[in-house]
N, C-alpha and C positions, 0 to 999 in steps of 0.2 A: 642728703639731697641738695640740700643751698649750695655746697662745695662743690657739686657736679653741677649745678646750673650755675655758678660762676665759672667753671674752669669754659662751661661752653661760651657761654656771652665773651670770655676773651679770648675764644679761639676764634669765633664769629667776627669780631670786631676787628681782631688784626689781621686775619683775611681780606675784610673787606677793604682797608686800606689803601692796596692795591688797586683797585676796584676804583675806590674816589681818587686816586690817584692819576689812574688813566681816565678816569670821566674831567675831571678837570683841565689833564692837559686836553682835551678832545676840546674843551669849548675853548681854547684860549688856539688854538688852530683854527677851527671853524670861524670864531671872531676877527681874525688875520686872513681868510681866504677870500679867493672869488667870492666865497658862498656867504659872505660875514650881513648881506644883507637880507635874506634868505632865514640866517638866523636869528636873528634880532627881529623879525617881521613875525617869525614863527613865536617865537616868546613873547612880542606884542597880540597877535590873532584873540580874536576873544572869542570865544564858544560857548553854547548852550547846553546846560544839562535839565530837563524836567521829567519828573517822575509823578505824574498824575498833575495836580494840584499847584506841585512843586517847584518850580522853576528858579534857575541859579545862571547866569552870565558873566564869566570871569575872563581873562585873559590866559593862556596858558601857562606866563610866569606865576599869577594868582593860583591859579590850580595847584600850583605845583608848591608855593610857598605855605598857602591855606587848607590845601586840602591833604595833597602827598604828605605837608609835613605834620600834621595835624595826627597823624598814626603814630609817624615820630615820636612824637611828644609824647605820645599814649603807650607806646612801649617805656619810655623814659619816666613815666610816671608809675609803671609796672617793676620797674626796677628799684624804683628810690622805695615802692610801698616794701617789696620783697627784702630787701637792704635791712632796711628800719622793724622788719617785724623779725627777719628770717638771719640773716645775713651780719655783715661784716658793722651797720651802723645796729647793730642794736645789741653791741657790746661795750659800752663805754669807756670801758681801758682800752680798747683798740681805736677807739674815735677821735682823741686829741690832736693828736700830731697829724692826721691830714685834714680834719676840718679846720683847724685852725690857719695849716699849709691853705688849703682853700679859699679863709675868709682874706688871710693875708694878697693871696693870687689876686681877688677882686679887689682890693683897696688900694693897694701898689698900684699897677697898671691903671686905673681912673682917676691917680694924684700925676702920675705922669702926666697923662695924657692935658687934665688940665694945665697942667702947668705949663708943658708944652705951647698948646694951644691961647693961654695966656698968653705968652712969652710971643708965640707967632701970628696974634690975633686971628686966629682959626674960627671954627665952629666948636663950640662946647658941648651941642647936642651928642657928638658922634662919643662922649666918654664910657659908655656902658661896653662900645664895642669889644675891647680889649680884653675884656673881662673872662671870657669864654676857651676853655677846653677841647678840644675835637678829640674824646677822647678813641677812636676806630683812626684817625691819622697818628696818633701818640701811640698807642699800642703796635701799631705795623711798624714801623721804626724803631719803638722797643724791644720788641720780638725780631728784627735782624740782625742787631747788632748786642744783644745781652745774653747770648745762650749759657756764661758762666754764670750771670749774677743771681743772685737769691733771688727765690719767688713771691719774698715780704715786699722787692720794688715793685712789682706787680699788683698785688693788691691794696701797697700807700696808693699808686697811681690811678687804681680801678675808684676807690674810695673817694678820694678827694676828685676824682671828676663825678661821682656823682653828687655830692657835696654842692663841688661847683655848677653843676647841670640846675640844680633846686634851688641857689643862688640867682641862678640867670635867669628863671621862670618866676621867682620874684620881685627881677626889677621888671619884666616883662611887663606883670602883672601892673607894677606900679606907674610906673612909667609911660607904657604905648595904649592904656586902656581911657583915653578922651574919647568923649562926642556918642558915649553908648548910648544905646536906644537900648532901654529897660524896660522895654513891652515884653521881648523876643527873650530876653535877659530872666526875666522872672518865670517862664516859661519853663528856662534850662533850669532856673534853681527847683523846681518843683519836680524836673523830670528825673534829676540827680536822685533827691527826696525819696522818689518814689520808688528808683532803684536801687536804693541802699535797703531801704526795709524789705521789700521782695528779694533781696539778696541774703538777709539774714533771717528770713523767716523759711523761704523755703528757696526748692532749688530752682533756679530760670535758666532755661535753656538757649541756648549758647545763637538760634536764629534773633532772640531779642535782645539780646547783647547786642548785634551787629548794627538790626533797625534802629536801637535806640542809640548808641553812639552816631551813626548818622542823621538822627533825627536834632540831637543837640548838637551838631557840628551848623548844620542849615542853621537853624534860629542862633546858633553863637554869631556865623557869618552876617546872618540878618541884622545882630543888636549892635557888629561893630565892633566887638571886641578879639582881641588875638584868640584864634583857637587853639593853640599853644596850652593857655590856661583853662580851658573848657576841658580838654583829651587829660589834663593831668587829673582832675577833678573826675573826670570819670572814673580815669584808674586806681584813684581812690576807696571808690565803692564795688568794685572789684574781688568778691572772695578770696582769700589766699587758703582757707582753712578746707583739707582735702574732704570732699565725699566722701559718705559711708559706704555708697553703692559700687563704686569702684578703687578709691581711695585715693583719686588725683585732684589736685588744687587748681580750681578755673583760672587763678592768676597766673599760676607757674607754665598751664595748658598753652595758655594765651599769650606768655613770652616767648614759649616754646614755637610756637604757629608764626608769629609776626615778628620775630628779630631779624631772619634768615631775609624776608620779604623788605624790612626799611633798611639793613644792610648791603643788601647787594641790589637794589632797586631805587627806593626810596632816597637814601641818601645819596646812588652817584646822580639819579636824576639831578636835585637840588644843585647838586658839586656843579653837573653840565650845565644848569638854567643859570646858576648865578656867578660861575667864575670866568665865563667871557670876559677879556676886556679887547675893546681893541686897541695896537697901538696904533694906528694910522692918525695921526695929525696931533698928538700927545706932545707937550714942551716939557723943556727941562724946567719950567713953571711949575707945572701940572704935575709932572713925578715931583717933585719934590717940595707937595703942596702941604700946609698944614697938615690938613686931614690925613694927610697918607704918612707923615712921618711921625704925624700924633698916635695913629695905630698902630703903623711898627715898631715903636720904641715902646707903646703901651702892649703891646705882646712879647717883644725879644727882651728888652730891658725891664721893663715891673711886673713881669709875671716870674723870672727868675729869682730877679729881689724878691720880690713878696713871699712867696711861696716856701724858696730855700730859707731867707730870714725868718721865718714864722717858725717852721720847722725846728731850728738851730735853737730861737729863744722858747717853745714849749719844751725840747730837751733843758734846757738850761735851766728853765723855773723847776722842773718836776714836775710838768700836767703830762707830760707824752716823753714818748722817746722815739729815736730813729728805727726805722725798721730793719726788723730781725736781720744777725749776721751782713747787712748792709755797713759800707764806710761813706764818709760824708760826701768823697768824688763820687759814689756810685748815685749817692742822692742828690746831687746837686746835675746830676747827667739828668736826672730825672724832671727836676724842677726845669730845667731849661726846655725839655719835652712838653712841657705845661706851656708853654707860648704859641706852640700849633691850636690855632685857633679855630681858623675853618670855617667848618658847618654853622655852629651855632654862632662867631665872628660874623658872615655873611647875612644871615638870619635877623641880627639885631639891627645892623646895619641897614637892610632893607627896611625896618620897622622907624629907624632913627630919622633916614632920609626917603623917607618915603615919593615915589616917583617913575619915572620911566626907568628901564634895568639899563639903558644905556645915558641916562642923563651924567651928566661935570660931576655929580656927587657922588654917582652908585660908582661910577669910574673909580674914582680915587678914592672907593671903600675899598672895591674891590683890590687896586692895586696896594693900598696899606696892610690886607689882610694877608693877601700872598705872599708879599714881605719879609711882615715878622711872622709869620709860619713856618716859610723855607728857610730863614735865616735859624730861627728857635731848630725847627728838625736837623738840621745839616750841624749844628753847633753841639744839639745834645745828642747826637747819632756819635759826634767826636768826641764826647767824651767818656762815655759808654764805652765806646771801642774801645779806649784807651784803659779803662778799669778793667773791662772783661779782660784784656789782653795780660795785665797785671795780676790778677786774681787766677789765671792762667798758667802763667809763669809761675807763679807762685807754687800752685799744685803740682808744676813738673820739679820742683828744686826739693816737694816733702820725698823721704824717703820711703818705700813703698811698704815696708817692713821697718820695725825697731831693730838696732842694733841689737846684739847680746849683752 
């Protein structure tokens, strides 16, 4: 069962790719067109939502950052639970060599960036950016160009983005949680509390799951805090262990219902809200500003390092080894794949620079991010091709039968 809801989550993901892929260029057209003010007025628009008592006024970029991504999170928090109980992290000999690849990913890329940024007297806030995986644009690019290579690249890569995913949700945590209001805050811890016991004592049906994730999303909104870290916390307390009455798992129900939903929905929205830029009045300044060269080189350059290094030295001590029937070119095509940033790049970034989607800063997140993204995919798309093609050839030169 865990093997067939992984092989889906990466046929999901690399599907969707596509998907973020034209949802991205779509906003980076519209930001460039007649209509570029149109768009950016609609992503500012603020709007009402009240449900009796209830009332919420966000901006449409808000909605879509705090609210859309906020299921996000909450599938992403279904997944790291199912991983860890069910799955590929809750085998210890298979976990070295990509969480270490992982933790490498994250510390490379935020020594560059500072350094960088030192070096350019930049902004230091923006280092967590780099940090981050997109792993549904990683997987779509893997899946066009690796049809020969073994299926152990696939699951270091599945693994260590989730790894990486649970990394990013705790700098999240650390980091962008100032200025809470812990009225609203003590509220969620109690309502968590109280769904974890009713989840293991008996069974709750599947309408109060919904009320009550929306019910802690509102006061999460209210206390201040990223709901990012509220939706993972929920999916915490989340059953995975199946009914007796029918013998299905409300955690694995509930990845199954909502991946298909923040893959082909959820995330191109985001792609669209946040990868606008526009270039109309942009200087050779401005591209080639700290921030923007601090990201790209903190995705294309120390996400590569990091990751392939870490890799190479957990083989070399004896904690991990390279993934099965894989060669170092096919994993290093991999690791460079680990620089598409994206989603969760965009995400932090709004959290880092927090402000209007078209202010000097979100600009030049945005343009660092797309960067070292398309630079990371076009480079380990090239090098992939190049193995497959090798590994390829190879299988045409074995002979098809033994000699006598």
């Amino acid at each position: 069962m865990a093997r067939k809801l992984t092989l889906q989550f990466l046929k999901t993901e690399a599907g969707s790719g596509t998907v973020l892929g034209l949802a991205a260029i779509a906003a980076l057209v519209m930001a460039n067109s007649p209509w570029s003010a149109s768009y950016f007025g609609w992503l500012k628009s603020e709007h009402l939502l009240q449900v009796g008592p209830l009332a919420l006024e966000l901006s449409i970029s808000e909605w879509i950052k705090e609210g859309l991504m906020a299921v996000f999170f909450l599938v992403v928090g279904l997944e790291i639970k199912h991983e860890i109980m069910r799955g590929e992290l809750s085998d210890p000999r298979k976990l070295a060599t990509p969480v270490l690849a992982a933790v490498g990913g994250m510390v490379v890329p935020a020594l560059v960036y500072l350094g960088f940024s030192t070096l350019m007297a930049g902004p230091h806030e923006g280092w967590p950016i780099p940090l981050a995986t997109d792993i549904a644009f990683a997987l779509a690019v893997f899946a066009m160009v690796a049809r020969n290579l073994p299926s152990s690249l696939r699951v270091f890569l599945l693994t260590l983005a989730i790894a990486d995913d649970l990394g990013a949700i705790a700098l999240i945590a650390v980091l962008f949680s100032e200025g809470v209001s812990f009225g609203p805050l003590l509220w969620v811890a109690g309502l968590l509390a109280a769904g974890a016991m009713a989840a293991r004592w008996r069974k709750v049906p599947a309408p109060f799951w919904v009320l009550g994730f929306g019910l802690i999303w509102y006061l999460t909104v209210l206390s201040g805090l990223s709901t990012s870290l509220t939706a993972v916390a929920f999916a915490a307390i989340v059953p995975i262990k199946e009914r007796t009455s029918d013998g299905q798992s409300p955690l694995q129900e509930a990845m199954h219902d909502l991946h298909p939903y923040v893959a082909y929905l959820v995330l191109p929205l985001f792609a669209f809200a946040k990868a606008g830029v526009s270039f109309a009045g942009i200087t050779l300044d401005q591209l080639f500003a700290p921030l923007v060269l601090g990201i790209a080189l903190g995705l294309f350059v120390g996400k590569q390092i990091g990751v392939f290094g870490a890799a190479v030295l957990a083989s070399a001590i004896g904690v991990g080894r390279r993934p099965t029937g894989a060669t170092w070119l096919e994993l290093y095509g991999v690791c460079l794949l680990c620089g598409v940033g994206f989603i969760m790049s965009l995400f932090i970034g709004a959290l880092a620079f927090p402000g209007a989607i078209d202010s000097p800063q979100q600009v030049e997140v945005k343009l660092g991010v797309l960067a070292g993204s398309v630079l990371s995919a076009v480079a380990g798309a090239a090098i992939l091709g190049v193995a497959a093609r090798r590994r390829k050839n190879m299988a045409e030169d074995v002979p098809d039968t033994l000699p006598d």
